[in-house]
N, C-alpha and C positions, 0 to 999 in steps of 0.2 A: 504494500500500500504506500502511495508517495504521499507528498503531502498533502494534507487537507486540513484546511482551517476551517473554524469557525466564524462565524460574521465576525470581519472588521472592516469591511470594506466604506465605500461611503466618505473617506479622508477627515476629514474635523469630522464628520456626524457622529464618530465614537462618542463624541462625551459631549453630543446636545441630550439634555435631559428634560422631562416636561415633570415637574414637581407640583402636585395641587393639592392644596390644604381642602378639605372637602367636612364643612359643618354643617351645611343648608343646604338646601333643594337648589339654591341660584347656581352652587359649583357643579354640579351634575351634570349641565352645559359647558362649562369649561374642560370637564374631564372627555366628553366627549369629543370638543374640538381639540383637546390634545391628541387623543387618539389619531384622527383625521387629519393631525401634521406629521405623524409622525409615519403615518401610511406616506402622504406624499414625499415625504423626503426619503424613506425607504421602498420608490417607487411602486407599490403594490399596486393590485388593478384596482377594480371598481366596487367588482364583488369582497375582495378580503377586506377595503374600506367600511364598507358598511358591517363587516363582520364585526371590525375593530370598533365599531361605532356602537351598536349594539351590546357587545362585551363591556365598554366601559359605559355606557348607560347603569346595563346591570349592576354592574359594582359599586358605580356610584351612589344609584337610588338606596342598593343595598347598605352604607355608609350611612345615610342619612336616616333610613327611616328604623336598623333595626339594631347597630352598631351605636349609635349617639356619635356619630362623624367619626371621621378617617381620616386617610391620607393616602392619593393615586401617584405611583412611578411610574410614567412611560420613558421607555428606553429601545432603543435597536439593538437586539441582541439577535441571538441565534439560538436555534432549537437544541435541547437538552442531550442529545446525543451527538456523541464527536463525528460519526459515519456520515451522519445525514448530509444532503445535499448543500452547498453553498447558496443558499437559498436566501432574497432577504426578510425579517422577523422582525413584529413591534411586538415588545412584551409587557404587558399591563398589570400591572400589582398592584392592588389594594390590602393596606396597611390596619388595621388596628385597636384599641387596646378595650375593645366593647366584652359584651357578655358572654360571647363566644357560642359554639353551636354544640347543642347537645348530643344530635345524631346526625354525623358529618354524612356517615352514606345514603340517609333519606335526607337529605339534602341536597344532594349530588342528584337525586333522580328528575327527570326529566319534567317539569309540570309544578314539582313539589312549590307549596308557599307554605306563608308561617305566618300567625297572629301573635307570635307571641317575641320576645325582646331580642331573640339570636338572629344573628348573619344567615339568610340560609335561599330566602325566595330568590330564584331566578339563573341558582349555579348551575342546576341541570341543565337549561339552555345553553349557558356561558363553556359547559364540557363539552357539549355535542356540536356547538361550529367553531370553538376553537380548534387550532393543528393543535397544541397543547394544555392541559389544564390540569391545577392542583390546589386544594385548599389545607392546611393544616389549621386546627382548630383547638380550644382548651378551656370548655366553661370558667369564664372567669379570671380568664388569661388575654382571651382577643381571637380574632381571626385574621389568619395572611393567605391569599387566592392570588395565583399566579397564570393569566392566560398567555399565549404565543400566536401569535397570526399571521400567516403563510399565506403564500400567491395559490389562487385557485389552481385545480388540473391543468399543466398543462395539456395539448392537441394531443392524445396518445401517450399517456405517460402518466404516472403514479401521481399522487399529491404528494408535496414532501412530508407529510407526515406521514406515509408510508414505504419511504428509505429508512428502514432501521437497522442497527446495528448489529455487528455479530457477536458486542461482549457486553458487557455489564458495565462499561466505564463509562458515565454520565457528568458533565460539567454546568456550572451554570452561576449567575450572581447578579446582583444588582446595582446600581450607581446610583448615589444621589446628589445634591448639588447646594452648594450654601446659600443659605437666605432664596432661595426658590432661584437662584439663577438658572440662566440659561444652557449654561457649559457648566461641566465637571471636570476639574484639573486630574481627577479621579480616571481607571479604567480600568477593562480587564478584559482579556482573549483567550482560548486556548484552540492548541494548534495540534492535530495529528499528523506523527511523520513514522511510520511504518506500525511497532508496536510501543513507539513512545507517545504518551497524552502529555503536552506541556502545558500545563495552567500557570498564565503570571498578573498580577497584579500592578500596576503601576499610581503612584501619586505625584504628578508634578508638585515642583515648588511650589507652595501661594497656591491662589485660587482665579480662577477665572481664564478670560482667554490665551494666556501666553502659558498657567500651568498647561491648558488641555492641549497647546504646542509639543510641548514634550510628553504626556501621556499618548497623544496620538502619534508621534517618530517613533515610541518604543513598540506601541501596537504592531506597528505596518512592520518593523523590523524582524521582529518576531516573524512575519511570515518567511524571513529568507532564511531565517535557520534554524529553524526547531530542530533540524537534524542533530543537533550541538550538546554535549551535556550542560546542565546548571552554570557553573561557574564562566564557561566560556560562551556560552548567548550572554550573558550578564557585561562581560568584555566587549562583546561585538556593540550591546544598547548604548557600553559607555560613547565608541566613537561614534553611534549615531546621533546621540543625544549633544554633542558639544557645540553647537548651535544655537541648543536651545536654553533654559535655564535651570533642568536639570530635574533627576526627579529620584524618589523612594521605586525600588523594582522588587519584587519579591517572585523568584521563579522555582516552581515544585514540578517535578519529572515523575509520571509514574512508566516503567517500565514493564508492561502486562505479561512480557517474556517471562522474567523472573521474579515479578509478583514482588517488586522493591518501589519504593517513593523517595526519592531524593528532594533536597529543598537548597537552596541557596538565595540570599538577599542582601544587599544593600539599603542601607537608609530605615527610616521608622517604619515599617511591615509587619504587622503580624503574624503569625502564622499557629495554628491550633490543629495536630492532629487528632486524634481519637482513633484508639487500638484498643485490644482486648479491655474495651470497658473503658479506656480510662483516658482523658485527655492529655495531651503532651504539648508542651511549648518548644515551636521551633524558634530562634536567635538567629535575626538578621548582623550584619556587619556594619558598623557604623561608617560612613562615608553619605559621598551624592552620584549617585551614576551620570555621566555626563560633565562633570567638575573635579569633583574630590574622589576618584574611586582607590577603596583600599589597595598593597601593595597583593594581599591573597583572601581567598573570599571561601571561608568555611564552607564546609557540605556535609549536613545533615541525612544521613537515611536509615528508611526504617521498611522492615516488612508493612508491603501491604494487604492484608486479608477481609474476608467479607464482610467485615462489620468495621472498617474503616471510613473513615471519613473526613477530610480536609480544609479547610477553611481558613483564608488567606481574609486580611482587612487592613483597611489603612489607617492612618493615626486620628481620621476624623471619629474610629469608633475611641472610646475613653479604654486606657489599658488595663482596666479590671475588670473588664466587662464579662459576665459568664456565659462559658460556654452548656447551650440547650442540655438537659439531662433526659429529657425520653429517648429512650434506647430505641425507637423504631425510629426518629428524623431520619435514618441516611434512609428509608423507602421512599422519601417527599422526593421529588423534584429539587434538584439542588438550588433551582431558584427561589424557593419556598425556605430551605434553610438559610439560606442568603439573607432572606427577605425577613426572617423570624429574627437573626441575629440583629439585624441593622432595626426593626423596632425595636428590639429588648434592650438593647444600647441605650435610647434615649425616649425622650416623652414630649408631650404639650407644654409641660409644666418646665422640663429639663432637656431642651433641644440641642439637637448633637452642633457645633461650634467650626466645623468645616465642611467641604465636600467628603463626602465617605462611600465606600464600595468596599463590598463584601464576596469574594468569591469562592467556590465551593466545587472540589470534587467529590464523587461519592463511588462506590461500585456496583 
């Protein structure tokens, strides 16, 4: 298998974010016009348009009338499996920290409503014309619903949501952007190049357009060489990046050959794995890739087995932030844990102080 990325094409569009605080019935029109930009700029047709339109309707309404408000991410991202086609994906996640749903699978069903305080009316719609859909949910904790929406059939040819994979290796996360901007100096891609999955993270300097300068030269770079281990794509970002003003990279390799994860980083990056049960802190290397990069760049690896699970973050999340404790997360959609992290970080009352992205491998 050569290589194959995952969406990052689009040049800046990596990190235009559509961020909507959603309390009232009035944002439920906004959510839905963000959807419908962010179809256009990730040139979808007409039909996945109104799919995405629809979808975040649902989500929205669903925010206001049974969550007590929310909060919509739209992002251009890519479908949850690294095989899938280079296809382009807007992906809509609604955020948050309401009553949560009592029976997340009659919810899911087709038709289902609810009269009473949980997240729930309208997700069975929301799974049947998404290409992807997931909700995790936690009486009393909140609800996070992650959909994906892909170009309709092509003339003779599958829909990409039915290019699936032949293994178990699944990526995915989300961006978000300070004070509702625009751009997120924030990013993240992962790239397959035979049996390596390289998921990496990047945080430009600062925030706004000149970070999302250097979060998008490290993206694109990434495509030329994932064939690379950790340490030395890290060396290739630093010369692409010396142009720009320079950024936090955090790069994890899983090798499915020999069932190992390696991790290497530069600059403030998080990194959390979780092994038999138990969370492990990976230790990035202090430097700036593209300015200051260290003279040798550690490499962390660890087995990686079925109940593993990854998750990379940038310094916008607060560094004690815990990592999720139900042992079933890695079945979510990784964008769903992504998505669970980056609320549990922060609040209404206690809002996270940068741009922040959360990204997450799983098996």
């Amino acid at each position: 298998m050569g290589l194959r990325p995952a969406r990052a094409p689009y040049g800046c569009a990596v990190s235009r974010v559509w961020d909507i605080p959603v309390q009232d019935s009035t944002r439920v029109r906004d959510v839905r016009v963000a959807a419908e930009a962010a179809c256009a700029r990730a040139g979808l047709d007409a039909h996945a348009t109104a799919v995405a339109a629809l979808v975040a309707t649902e989500l929205g309404t669903n925010l206001v009338k049974h969550a007590g408000g929310g909060r919509v991410l739209v992002n251009l991202a890519a479908l949850s499996d690294t095989f899938a086609e280079d296809v382009p994906c807007v992906q809509i996640t609604s955020l948050d920290h309401g009553p949560g749903i009592d029976n997340v699978p009659a919810a899911m069903r087709d038709g289902h409503t609810t009269a009473s305080s949980s997240l729930g009316a309208g997700l069975g719609t929301c799974r049947r014309i998404s290409s992807e859909f997931d909700v995790h949910s936690r009486p009393g904790q909140g609800t996070v619903a992650v959909a994906r929406i892909t170009p309709a059939r092509a003339p003779g040819g599958p829909r990409p949501r039915e290019v699936r994979s032949r293994t178990g290796t699944r990526a995915g996360g989300i961006t978000s952007s300070l004070a509702h901007a625009e751009h997120s100096g924030d990013a993240f891609t992962w790239v397959r190049s035979g049996p390596r999955v390289t998921l990496m993270l990047v945080d430009g300097l600062g925030h706004g357009d000149k970070a999302a300068d250097a979060s998008t030269a490290a993206v694109e770079e990434l495509r030329r060489c994932a064939e690379l281990p950790p340490a030395e794509i890290l060396r290739r970002l630093h010369t692409a990046l010396r142009a720009t003003r320079g950024a936090a990279v955090g790069v994890a390799q899983l090798d499915e050959g020999t069932e190992k994860v390696s991790f290497a980083g530069v600059g403030n990056i998080g990194a959390r794995l979780r092994t038999g049960g138990a969370w492990h802190p990976l230790i990035s290397h202090p430097g700036i890739v593209g300015a200051h990069f260290p003279a040798s760049v550690p490499l962390r690896e660890n087995t990686w087995t079925p109940d593993s699970l990854l998750v990379l973050h940038s310094d916008g999340l607060p560094s004690r932030w815990v990592p999720p404790g139900d042992p079933l997360f890695g079945a979510h959609d990784p964008a769903v844990v992504a998505a669970v992290v980056l609320r549990d970080a922060g609040s209404a009352a206690r809002p996270l102080r940068d741009d922040a992205c959360v990204a997450v491998l799983a098996h």
